[in-house]
Steps between C-alpha positions, in 0.01 A plus 500: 500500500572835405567802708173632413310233543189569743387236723141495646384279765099399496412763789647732226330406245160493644502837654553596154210370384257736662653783368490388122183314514337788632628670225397183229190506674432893465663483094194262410205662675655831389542316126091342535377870585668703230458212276113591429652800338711298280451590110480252206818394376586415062771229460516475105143434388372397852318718776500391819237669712562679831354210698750288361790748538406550869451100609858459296686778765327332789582180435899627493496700783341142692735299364796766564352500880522130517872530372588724733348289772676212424845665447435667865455131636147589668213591291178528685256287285201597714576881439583444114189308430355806636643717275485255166086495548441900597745544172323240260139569631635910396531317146209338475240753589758742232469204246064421575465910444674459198402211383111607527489809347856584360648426121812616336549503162819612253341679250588444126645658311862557600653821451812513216782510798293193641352718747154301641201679682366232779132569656373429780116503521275426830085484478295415816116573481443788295817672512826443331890665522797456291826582496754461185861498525797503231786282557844426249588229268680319796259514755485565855222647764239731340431790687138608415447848376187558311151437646153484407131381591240330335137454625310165521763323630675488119870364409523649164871391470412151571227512242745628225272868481857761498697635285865556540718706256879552530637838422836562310627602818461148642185602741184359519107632498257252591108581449310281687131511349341428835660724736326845623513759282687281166817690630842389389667373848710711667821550470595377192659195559901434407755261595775841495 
């Protein structure tokens, strides 16, 4: 053995253990919360909805609080139980909400740089919201920046009823036939 090498004995090792699986612990509740604010992610052609995005970062920062547990020597199973069913029942109330009343859609066509507008569109009752985003050629999260209503619960997007025109600039105007007023949404839309 080395000169720096650092020996710990098991008393050691399991006061350590509080400390960082506190912190593991506190990383994936923290991770399941902001996680219902997660936005859709593009990877190539495929769009992987928030829901999905969000149950994905919990399930790392669980397994990362496991790790940590065992490479402490003590993990408390009780106490990360716990945690893994407050953090996956987070996820599945996100995902239900989603699931229910929630689509996303990537909108065609592309844009010459390969620039892609992605929708999101919600109905529930008699109302519905949307949100449209623009995202590159290579992907990545789509921040939403346009928005719109419909009434009677409509998904024009989903029902093909849009148009979407790219500009020689590279930006985007989509006119949504349903949506109040037959506006163009707001801002026009870019991947720039």
């Amino acid at each position: 053995m080395g000169d720096d090498a650092v020996m710990t004995t098991p008393g050691q090792a399991q006061a350590a253990w509080p400390r960082a699986g506190a912190a593991a612990v506190a990383l994936a509740i923290l991770v399941a919360v902001l996680g219902c604010f997660a936005p859709p992610v593009v990877i190539g052609g495929l769009l992987a909805p928030p829901f999905a995005v969000h149950a994905s970062l919990v399930v790392g920062a669980l397994v990362a609080a496991v790790w940590i547990g065992v490479q402490t020597g003590r993990p408390r199973v009780p106490g990360l139980i716990g945690t893994g069913l407050l953090c996956l029942s987070l996820v599945c109330l996100h995902s239900s909400e989603s699931l229910m009343t929630t689509t996303f859609t990537i909108l065609e066509p592309a844009g010459a740089d390969g620039c892609r507008v992605v929708a999101r569109e919600s109905a529930f009752l008699m109302s519905g919201d949307a949100s449209v985003g623009a995202i590159g050629r290579h992907g990545g999260p789509v921040w939403m920046t346009g928005h719109y209503f419909v009434d009677d619960g409509g998904t024009p997007i989903r029902n093909g009823d849009y148009q979407l025109k790219w500009d020689k600039d590279g930006s985007a105007s989509l006119l949504v036939s349903q949506a109040y007023d037959f506006d163009p949404i707001e801002p026009e839309l870019s991947c720039r």
